[in-house]
N, C-alpha and C positions, 0 to 999 in steps of 0.2 A: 671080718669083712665077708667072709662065705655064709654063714648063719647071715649077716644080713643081706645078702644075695636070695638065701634061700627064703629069706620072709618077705622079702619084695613081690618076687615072684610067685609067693603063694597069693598073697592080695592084690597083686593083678590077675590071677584065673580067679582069685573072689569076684572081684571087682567085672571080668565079664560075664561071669555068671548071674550077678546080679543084675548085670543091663539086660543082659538076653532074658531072665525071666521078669525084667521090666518092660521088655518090648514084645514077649508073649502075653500081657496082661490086654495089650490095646484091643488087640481083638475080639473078646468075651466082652471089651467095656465098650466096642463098639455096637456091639449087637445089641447089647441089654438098653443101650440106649434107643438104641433107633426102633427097637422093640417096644419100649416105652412110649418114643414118639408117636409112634405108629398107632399104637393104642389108644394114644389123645388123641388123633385126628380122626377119630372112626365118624363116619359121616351118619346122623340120625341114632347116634347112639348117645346116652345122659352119659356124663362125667363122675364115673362110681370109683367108689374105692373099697375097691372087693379084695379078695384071699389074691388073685392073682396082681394089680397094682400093687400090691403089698411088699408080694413077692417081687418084682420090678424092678422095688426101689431098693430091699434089703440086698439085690444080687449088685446092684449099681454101687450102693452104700459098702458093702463087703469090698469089691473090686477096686473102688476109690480107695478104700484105706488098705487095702492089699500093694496098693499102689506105693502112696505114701507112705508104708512100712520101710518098701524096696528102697525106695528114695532117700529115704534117712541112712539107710543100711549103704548105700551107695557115698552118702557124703561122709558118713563115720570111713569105711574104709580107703576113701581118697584121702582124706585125714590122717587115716596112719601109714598111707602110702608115701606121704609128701615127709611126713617125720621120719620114717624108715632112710629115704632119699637123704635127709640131710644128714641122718647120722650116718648113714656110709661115705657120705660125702665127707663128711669132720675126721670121721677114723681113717680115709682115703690121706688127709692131709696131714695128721698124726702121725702116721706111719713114712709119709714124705719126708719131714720132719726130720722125726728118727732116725730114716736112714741119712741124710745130709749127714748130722752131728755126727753119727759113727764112721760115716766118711769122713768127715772131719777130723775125728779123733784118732782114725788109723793113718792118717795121709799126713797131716802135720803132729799132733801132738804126740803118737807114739814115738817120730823122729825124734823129738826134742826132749822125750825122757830115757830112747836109750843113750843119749849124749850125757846124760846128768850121772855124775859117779852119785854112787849114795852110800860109798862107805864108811864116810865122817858123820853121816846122819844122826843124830841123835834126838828122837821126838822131846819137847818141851818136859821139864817136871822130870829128868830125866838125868 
């Protein structure tokens, strides 16, 4: 159960770390946009697509799937967040479990076998 304490906890500081550098990305994508924009709306200027539109698009292009890397990276790691979660949760109930029976077994059953002589015993085949 402590190992998976300790692997929770790691892929949750994964897991902020990957929003915070998915919510550092907005800002370089806003710029490069409105950069962009700004650039189509130049007034008396022809609609060229020179070295710097180029440039433009590939920083926009880069940032979007910069983006969308994160984002995968974010649903993979929620993903093994939630299975980490369950299986501490099942070993949480296994271990409940276990201990019941063994209170069970010292509380009535060991009663009941030192009551039992076992000196006539003789195992079967015997």
């Amino acid at each position: 159960v402590s190992t998976q304490s300790t692997g929770i906890s790691s892929v949750e500081d994964s897991l902020h770390q990957l929003r915070e550098a998915l919510r550092s990305k907005d800002g370089p994508m806003k710029v490069a946009t409105t950069r962009f924009a700004v650039r189509a709306k130049r007034p008396n200027v022809e609609q060229t697509r020179d070295y710097v539109h180029g440039g433009l698009l590939s920083e926009i292009n880069d940032i979007s799937g910069s983006q969308e890397a994160l984002k995968q990276q974010i649903a993979s790691a929620e993903e093994t967040l939630h299975r980490l979660l369950k299986n501490k949760e099942r070993l949480e109930q296994d271990i409940a479990i276990k201990k019941k029976s063994i209170q069970i077994d010292e509380q009535q059953c060991l009663r009941l076998r030192k009551t039992l002589s076992w000196r006539g015993f003789r195992p079967a085949g015997m």
